[in-house]
C-alpha positions in Angstrom: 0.0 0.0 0.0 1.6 3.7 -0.9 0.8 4.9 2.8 2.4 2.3 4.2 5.4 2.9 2.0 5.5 6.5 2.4 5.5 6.3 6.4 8.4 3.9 5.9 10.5 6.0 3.7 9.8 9.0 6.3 11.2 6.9 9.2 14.3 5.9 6.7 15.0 9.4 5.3 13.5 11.4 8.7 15.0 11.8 12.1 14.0 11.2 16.0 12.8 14.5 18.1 13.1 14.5 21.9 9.2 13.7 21.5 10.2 10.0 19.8 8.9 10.7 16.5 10.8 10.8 13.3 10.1 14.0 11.6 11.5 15.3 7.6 10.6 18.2 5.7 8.7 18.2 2.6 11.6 19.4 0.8 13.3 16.4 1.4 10.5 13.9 1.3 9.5 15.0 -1.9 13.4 14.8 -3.1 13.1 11.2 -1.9 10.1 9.9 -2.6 9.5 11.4 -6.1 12.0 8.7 -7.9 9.3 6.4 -6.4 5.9 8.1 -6.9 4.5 11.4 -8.0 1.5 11.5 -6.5 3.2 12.1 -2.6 1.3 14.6 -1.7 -2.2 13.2 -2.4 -0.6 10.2 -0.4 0.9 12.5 2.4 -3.1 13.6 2.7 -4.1 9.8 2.7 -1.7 9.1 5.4 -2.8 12.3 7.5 -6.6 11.4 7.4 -5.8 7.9 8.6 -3.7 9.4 11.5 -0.3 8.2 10.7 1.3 11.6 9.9 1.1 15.5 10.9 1.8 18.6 9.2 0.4 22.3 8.9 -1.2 23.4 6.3 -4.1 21.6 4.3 -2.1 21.8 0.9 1.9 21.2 0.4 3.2 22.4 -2.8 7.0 21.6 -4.1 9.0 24.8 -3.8 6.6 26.7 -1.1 6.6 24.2 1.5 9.4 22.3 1.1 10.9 23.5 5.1 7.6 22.0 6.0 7.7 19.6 8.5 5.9 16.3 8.0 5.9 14.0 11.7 5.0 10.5 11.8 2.6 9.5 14.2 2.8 6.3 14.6 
């Protein structure tokens, strides 16, 4: 399932906060994960309505967002 692969790529390519939780910008997941897919941010949204990940905004776009940060949750 893409979710599942994007959270996986995000604990690979992110790291750990004080809080526990493996955190990456957008700039960098997109950098990552594009060679893989180029739908990430309709995926990113996926992930976030199930609950697995956490970032402001309701949009991300390449460029703009890129030092946003995207937490897993879980």
């Amino acid at each position: 399932m893409e979710v599942e692969e994007l959270c996986l790529v995000i604990r690979r390519t992110g790291e750990v906060g004080e809080d526990g939780h493996v955190s990456v910008t957008f700039g960098q997941l997109f950098e990552t994960y594009v060679t893989i897919s180029n739908k990430v941010v309709g995926i990113l949204l996926r992930a976030r309505k199930h609950g697995l990940v956490h970032f402001e905004g309701e949009m991300l776009w390449q460029g703009k967002d890129d030092d946003v940060v995207i937490t897993l949750l879980q």
